[in-house]
Structures are given as structure tokens and as C-alpha cells.
N, C-alpha and C positions, 0 to 999 in steps of 0.2 A: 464651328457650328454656330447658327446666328439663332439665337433664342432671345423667349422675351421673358422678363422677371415676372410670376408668380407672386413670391414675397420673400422678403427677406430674413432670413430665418436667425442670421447671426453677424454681431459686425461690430471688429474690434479695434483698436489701432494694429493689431497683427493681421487680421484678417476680414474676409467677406465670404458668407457663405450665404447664396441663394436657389430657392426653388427654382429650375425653369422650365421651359416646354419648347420646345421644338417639334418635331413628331410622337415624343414623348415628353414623359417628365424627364429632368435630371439634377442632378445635385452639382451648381457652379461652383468653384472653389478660390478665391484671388489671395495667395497665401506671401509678404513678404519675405525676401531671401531665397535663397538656392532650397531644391527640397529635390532631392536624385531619388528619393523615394519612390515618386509617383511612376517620374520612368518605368522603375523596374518594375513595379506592380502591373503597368498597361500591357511590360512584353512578357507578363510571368501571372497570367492570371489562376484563380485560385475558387472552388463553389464555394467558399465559403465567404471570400470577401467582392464586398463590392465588384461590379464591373468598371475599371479606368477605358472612359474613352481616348479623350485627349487629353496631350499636355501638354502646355505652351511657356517653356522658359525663358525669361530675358535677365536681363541684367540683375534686377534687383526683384523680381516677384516670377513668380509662375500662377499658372491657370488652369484647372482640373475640372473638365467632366468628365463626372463619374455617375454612378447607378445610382437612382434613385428604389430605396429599398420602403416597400411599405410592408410595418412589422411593426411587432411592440419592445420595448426592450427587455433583456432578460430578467431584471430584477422586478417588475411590475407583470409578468407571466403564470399565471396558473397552469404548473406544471405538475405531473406526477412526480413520485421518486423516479420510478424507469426514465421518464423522457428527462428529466432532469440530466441524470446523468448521461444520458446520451449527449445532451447537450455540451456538457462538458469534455467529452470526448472530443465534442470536434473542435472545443475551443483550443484543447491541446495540439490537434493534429493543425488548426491554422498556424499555432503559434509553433509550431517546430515547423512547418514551412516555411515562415516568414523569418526564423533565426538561420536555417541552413541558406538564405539567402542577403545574410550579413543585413537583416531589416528589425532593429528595437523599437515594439510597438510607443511604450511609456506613457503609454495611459490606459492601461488594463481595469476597465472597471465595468458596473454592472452595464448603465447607461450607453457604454458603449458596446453593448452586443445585442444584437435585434434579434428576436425569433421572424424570421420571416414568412409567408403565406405559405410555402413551399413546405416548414415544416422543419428546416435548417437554421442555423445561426450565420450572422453575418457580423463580421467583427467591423466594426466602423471607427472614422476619425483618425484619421494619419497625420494631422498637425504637428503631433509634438516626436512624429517617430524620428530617428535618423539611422546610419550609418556609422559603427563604430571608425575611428581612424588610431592609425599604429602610433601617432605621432603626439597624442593629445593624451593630456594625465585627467582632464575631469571636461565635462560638456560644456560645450561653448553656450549652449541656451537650457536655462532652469526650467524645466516646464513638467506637465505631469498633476495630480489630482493629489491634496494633501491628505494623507488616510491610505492610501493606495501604491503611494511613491516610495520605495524605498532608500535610506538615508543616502547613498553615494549617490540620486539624485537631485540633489541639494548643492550638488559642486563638489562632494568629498572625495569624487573620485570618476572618470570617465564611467560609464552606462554601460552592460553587455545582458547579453541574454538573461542573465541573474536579475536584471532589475524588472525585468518580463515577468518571470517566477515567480519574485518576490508579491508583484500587484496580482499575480494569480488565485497565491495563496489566499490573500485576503478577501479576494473576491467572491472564492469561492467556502469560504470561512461564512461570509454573506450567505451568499446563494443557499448552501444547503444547511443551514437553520439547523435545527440539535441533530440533524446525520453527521454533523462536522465532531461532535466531539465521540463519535466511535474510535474504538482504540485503532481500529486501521488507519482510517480516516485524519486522524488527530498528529499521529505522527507523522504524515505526510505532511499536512498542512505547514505544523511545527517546522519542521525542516523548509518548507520554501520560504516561510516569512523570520527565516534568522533576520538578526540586523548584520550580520556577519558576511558576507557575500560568498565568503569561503566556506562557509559549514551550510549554504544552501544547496539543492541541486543543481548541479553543472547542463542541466539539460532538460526541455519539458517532456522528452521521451522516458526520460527516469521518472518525473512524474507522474505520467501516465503509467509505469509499468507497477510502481504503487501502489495508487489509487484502483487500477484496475485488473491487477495481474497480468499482466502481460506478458509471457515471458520470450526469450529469446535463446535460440540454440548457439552455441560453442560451435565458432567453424573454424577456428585456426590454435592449433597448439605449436606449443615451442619441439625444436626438435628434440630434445630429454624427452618430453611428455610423449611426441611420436614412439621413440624406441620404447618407454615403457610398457605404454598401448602393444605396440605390435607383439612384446615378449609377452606381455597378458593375455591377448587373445591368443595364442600360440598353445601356451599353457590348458584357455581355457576349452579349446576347438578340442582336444585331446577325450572331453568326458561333455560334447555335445552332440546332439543328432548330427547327421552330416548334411542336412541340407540347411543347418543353422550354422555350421559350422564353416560352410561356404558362401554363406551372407556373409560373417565377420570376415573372410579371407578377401571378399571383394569389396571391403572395406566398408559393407552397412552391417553392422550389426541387426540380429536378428530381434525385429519387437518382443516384450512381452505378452503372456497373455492377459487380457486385462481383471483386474476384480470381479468376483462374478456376486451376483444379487446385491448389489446396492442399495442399500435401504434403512428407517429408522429405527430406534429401538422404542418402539411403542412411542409416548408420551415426553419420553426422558431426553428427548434433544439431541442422543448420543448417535452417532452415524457408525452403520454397523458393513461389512460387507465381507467377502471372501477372500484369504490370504492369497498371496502369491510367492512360495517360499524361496524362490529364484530371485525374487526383487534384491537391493540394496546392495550391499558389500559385505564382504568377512561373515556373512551370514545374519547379520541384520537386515532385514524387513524395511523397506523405505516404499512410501506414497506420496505424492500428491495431491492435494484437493481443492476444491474451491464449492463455497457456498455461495448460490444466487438466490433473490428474491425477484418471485413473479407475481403477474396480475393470476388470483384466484382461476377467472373463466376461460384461460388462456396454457396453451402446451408449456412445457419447460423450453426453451429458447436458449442455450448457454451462448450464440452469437448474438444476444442484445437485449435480453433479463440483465439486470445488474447485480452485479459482483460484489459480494458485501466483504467478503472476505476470504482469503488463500491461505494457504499455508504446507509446510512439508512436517512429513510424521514418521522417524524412525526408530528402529529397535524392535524389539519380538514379546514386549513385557505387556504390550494391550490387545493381548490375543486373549477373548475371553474360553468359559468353560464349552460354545460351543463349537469354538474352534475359528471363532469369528475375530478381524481385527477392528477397534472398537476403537474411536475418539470423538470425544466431546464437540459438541457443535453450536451449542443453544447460549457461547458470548456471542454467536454473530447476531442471533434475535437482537430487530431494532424495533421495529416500527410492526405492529399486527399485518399478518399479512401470508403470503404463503410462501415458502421455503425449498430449495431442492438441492442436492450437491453432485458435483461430478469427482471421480478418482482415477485416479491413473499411478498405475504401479509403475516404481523410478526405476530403470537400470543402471548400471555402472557406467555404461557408454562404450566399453570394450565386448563384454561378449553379450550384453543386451541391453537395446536400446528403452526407452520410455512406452508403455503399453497403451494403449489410444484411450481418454477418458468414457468414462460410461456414466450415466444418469442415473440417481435417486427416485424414489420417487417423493413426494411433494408432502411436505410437515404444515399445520396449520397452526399459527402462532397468535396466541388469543392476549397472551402476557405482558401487554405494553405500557399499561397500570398496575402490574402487579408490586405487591409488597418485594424487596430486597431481602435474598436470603441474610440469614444472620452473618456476622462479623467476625472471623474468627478472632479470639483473644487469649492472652497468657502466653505472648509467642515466646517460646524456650529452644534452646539445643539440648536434644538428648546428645550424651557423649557416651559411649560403651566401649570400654576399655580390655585391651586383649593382655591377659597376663605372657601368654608365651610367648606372643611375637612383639609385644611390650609399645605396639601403637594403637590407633583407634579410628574408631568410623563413626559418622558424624549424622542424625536425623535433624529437621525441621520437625518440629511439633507446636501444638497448642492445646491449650485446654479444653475447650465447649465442642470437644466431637461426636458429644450425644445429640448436638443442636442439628446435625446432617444425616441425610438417608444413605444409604450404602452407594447408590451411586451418583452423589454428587460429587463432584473432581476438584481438584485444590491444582492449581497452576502456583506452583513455587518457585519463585526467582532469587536466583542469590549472587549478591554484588561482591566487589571488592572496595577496598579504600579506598580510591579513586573515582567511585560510582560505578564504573563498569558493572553492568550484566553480565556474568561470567559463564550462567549455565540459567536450565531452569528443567524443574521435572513435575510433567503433570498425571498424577495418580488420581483415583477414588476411594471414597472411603472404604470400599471392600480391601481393596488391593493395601490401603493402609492398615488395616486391624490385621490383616493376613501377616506383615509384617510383626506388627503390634506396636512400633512406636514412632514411626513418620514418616515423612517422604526423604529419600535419602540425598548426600550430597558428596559428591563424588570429587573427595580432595585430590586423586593422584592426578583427574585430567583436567579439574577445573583448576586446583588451586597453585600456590607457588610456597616454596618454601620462606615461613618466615611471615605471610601474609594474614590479614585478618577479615572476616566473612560477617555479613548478615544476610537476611532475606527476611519478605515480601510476600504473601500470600493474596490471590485472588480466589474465587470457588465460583465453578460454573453449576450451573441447579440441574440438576436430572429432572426436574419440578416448572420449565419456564414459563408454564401456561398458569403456576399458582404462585411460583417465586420466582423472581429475578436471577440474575446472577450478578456477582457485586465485582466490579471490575477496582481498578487500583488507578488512581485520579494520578495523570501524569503531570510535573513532576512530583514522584512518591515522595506523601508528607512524613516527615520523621517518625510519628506516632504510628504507622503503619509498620515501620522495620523493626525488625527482633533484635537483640544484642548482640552485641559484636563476639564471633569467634576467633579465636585465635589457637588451629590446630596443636600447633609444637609445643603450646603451652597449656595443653587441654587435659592430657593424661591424668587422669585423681591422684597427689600422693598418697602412701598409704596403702596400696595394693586396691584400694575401692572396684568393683565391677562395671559401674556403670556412674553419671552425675547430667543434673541438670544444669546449664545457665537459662534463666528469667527471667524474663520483662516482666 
């Protein structure tokens, strides 16, 4: 292509990059050394990146036009939350393009992603990308943005999709300013920017699914897992309709029906809807959910409102008095703004599949100043000791549970010696006085013999338009954990009924 220079935009002893024009603008590129990059890019094009026109390889340089893109870059964007994270979306879906085609971008940063007129992002600057090879222990050229790069590359070790990730996280640790340190949000991030490469994700589809719920169906089981399936649905065809019963025999399981009336509980954050006493397994109750935030003047969207937060909800113990199953929603509250969730009742996957999600309607969230409910404090084990059967069962508690209304909820996590999250049970304070002395903690499934326990409380506010809800700063500062249990040695001598341990 015979073009004239415009101007010249960059020019290093590695390289030349210039405006030009020909019938158009384009972006020149005179890059020394081999770059098989561009190749593939010209015969593998992508809407998100650049158009490659030509590529001109010789000995010791190659020659690249390419699209000339007018945009601004993402970090200098006034963007919404929604458009934001769309943006994001598609950063991921570039970059698990460009890794299923063995291409590491290695320089993931703001500057290099344009929002372009169109409305899209275009990920730009292939200079520093290469080509993993089997044969090499760490990269032949150091290259990459300091802040951005992560340590293998520096020479510690050859470059793979990990080190994509890694310049991900941090990017977008940037990009989205305090949505980043949401508990969903945060542990994602956490996880792509390990210095570890091995404790990062192996893939940016995993962090996509994350970040955004994504989730993905089970198409292949082992043959055990078949025979089990087939003796299950066998079993369960026995005590179903027969035209449900002939979906599982031609191997779809029949859907559930989905939750019926979706909706909030007044004020209180807490999402309420109608059981489905078929869902789950062994006769526990299992859902699905996910909470979106929308624009105020605008329908509920769940294909492109953004996804603050997911989660699965089982067991039969948050069926309220009026017959409704009931969980708390109001940690997703971020940012003021307007709120909706969708549910979908879980099947087994043998005699009933996943029930189609249904729609909320829409919570208006005023609370993004407000005060932080209180802190619980005086975190204890109740231990209540059984004379007959001469073992014990174990609550979380705390002092100041006059400081909460009946239906604020305590999310309580309880670790092991090793840090592990071993379990977590989230109750209200109704559900606790009913009790009357805590949230309980379930040694025969969580624990191991011999082991010792503490936990963590969070409390989400029925209140989120007057009180926050107080989340648990990861990683959980010491001052936050209760004291250490230790079951087998818990029993009171002395015949005692009941004892407390005290922080």
C-alpha cells in the first residue's frame, strides 16, 4: 500500500509507528525482529481488535498496516457502571480469543483499550505480544508496562495466558474505582493478580464467569456417574407424572416450575418469593439467584444490566411464617441506584432439570452514605452439653443483639486451623432468638475430629436505605475472629449444662 506520513506518532530504536493516508487513515507499524503475531491476526480477525491489513516480513523487521481507530482510551472515558462493565465483558471475551489462538497480549493496560465511535472497545498495541514456544523456560524479550506486568515477566519464567490475567486484574482494579473492592468483585480480582501464577486463574473465561455469573452446563459425566443417573431417574420416573417421566427416560429431564411472585420484602433488602418443594436434593430446597443493577428509567434487562452479584441458596430453614423462601440481598447494595433479582429453582439434574429464571421487580437504593450498622462484639461459643449422649453442639454468638432489628441477618463463617472456610450459616435475628442462643455450627459435617474452630461474622441490615450493611475486610483481620474452639475438648467437667468461651 503506498501511503504518505501524516505524522509520526512513536519512534524507538525498536520501532516506528506512523499516521498514514492512502484512501484512508492507517496506523504504519516498522517493528524490528520476527512478530508471527500480526500474521495470525490479519487471517483471524476479531470486532474487537484492530483491522490487520498487511504484513510485510523480511529478515530482520516486519511492516504492519493496520486500522486506524478514532476513540478515546478506556481509562480517560466517562463511562457509566452498566457501560463499564460491558466494556469489560468484551475485554475478556478479546482476550480468551486471542489466548485460544496461542497470542499473549503483555501489555494489558488502560491506555491500551480504546472505546471507539462505534461504542465498542478495541484492544490495541501488539508490540510486546508473542507466541508461547515448548521449548523456552522464560522470554527471550522483557517487555510489558511496570505496574501491569506480572513478575515471570521479568525473565522468571516464560509468559502464558496467566500473565494476561494477571495485567487484567490490575486494570481493571483501576478501571472500576471502589466497585472493585465489592466482596464479589474483590475476590476475583485477588485471585487474577496472585504473584503466584499457579493460584491465578488458568483462563479469562473463569474470570469472566466470576465477575459476571456466567454459568455453564455439565455435558459429560463419567460412566459411574451415568449408571448412577440412569438408576436415579429410574427410581424417580416411578412417583412422577408420566409425561415427566418420559422427558427423563429420553434423557432431558423435565424443568422445574419456576418460583412464582418474585419480589422484595418491603424496605428490608431481603428477596422474597415462592417455594418450589421439588427443587434441591434429599428434600432440601436449592435456588439460584442473581442481583442486577439497572438505569432507574429503564426495563430490568438481565442480558446487559450488570450483575452485582450471584449466588446458590439451600436448605428449607429460610421459609418464612408466610410460606415464602426468604434471603437477604441488601450486601449487594453498591452504589444508589435501582436494584432487581432474578431466581431460578435448582434441580438435581436427574429427575429435574434447572426451572427458567423469573424477574423481581425493581428495589430503590438510597443508602450509599449511609451510617454502617453496628459491629458485633463479645464474639463467644456457646457450648451446650448433653448429659445422656455425653457430647455437645456448638453456637456462634455475641453480645450487643439488642443493637439489631429482627430482621437483620449475620452471615457467619467458620474456619479451620489452616484458614479454611469450612462452612457458613446465614440466619436473622428472629430465626436467632427463636433459637435463643446463636447461629449454629455443624461439627459432624463441617468439622474433623481432633480439629479447632473459630468464626467471623458479617450482618447484612434489613435497614439499607438507613444502615449499611458491614461486610468483613478481606483478608479477615484477627480482631474480627472469636476464639478458638476446640470440640473434643469442649464438654464442661463437672456435669455443667451448658459454658461459654469469650473473646
Amino acid at each position: 500500500m503506498d501511503c504518505e506520513v501524516v505524522r509520526r506518532i512513536k519512534e524507538s530504536g525498536k520501532s516506528t509507528v506512523e499516521l498514514v493516508r492512502s484512501d484512508g487513515l492507517y496506523i504504519r507499524k516498522i517493528l524490528k525482529g520476527r512478530h508471527e503475531v500480526f500474521t495470525v491476526l490479519r487471517d483471524c480477525p476479531h470486532p474487537y481488535l484492530p483491522k490487520i491489513y498487511e504484513v510485510d516480513q523480511t529478515a530482520d523487521s516486519v511492516t504492519v498496516i493496520e486500522e486506524y481507530i478514532e476513540g478515546v482510551s478506556i481509562g480517560s472515558a466517562d463511562l457509566s457502571g452498566r457501560k463499564l462493565m460491558r466494556a469489560v465483558r468484551e475485554l475478556c471475551d478479546v482476550l480468551a480469543f486471542l489466548h485460544e489462538k496461542n497470542i499473549i497480549h503483555r501489555d494489558i493496560k488502560p491506555s491500551n483499550i480504546l472505546l471507539a465511535g462505534d461504542g465498542h472497545i478495541r484492544l490495541i498495541d501488539f508490540d510486546a505480544a508473542r507466541m508461547p514456544k515448548d521449548d523456552l523456560e522464560q522470554d527471550t524479550s522483557l517487555l510489558g508496562t511496570r505496574g501491569y506486568a506480572p513478575p515471570e515477566q521479568y525473565g522468571f519464567a516464560q509468559t502464558d495466558c496467566r500473565a494476561d490475567i494477571y495485567a487484567l486484574g490490575v486494570t481493571l482494579r483501576q478501571l472500576m474505582g471502589s466497585a472493585a473492592d465489592r466482596p464479589r468483585y474483590r475476590k476475583a480480582l485477588r485471585k487474577c493478580t496472585s504473584l503466584d501464577p499457579d493460584k491465578r486463574y488458568d483462563s479469562v473465561k473463569a474470570v469472566k464467569r466470576d465477575l459476571f455469573g456466567v454459568r455453564t452446563q455439565l455435558l459429560c459425566l463419567s460412566a459411574a456417574a451415568i449408571v448412577c443417573c440412569l438408576a436415579g431417574a429410574a427410581a424417580w420416573s416411578l412417583r412422577m407424572p408420566r409425561e415427566e417421566a418420559s422427558a427423563v427416560a429420553d434423557g432431558f429431564p423435565a424443568a422445574l416450575p419456576a418460583p412464582e411472585d418474585p419480589h422484595w420484602d418491603g424496605e428490608t433488602g431481603t428477596a422474597l418469593w415462592g417455594v418450589v418443594p421439588e427443587s434441591g436434593v434429599n428434600g432440601e430446597m436449592a435456588y439460584r439467584y442473581r442481583l442486577y443493577r439497572c438505569e432507574s428509567e429503564q426495563e430490568p434487562d438481565p442480558e446487559s444490566d450488570l450483575c452485582v452479584m450471584n449466588g446458590d441458596m439451600w436448605g428449607n430453614f429460610s421459609v418464612n411464617e408466610e410460606g415464602e423462601y426468604a434471603v437477604a440481598l441488601a450486601q449487594g447494595f453498591g452504589e444508589n441506584g435501582s436494584y432487581y433479582y432474578t431466581v431460578s429453582a435448582a434441580g438435581d439434574g436427574v429427575a429435574y432439570a434447572d426451572s427458567p429464571y423469573v424477574v423481581s421487580d425493581v428495589f430503590v437504593y438510597t443508602g450509599e452514605d449511609a451510617p454502617v450498622i453496628p459491629e458485633p462484639v463479645g464474639l463467644k461459643w456457646d457450648v451446650l452439653y448433653d448429659r445422656k449422649s455425653g457430647g455437645g453442639s456448638y453456637c456462634a454468638a455475641w453480645e450487643n443483639m439488642d443493637d439489631y432489628d429482627s430482621k437483620d441477618r449475620f452471615n457467619v463463617s467458620f474456619y479451620d486451623e489452616a484458614g479454611n472456610c469450612i462452612g457458613n450459616n446465614i440466619w436473622s435475628k428472629a430465626e436467632i432468638m427463636e433459637i435463643g442462643r446463636g447461629v449454629w455450627f455443624d461439627v459432624a459435617s463441617w468439622g474433623h475430629s481432633g480439629g479447632s474452630y473459630r468464626f467471623a461474622v458479617e450482618v447484612y441490615s434489613s435497614r439499607p436505605n438507613e444502615l449499611r450493611s458491614r461486610y468483613l475486610p478481606q483478608p479477615v483481620p484477627e480482631a474480627a475472629y472469636s476464639p478458638w474452639l476446640k470440640p473434643d475438648a469442649s464438654a464442661p467437667a463437672g456435669g455443667e449444662e451448658d459454658q461459654s468461651i469469650q473473646k
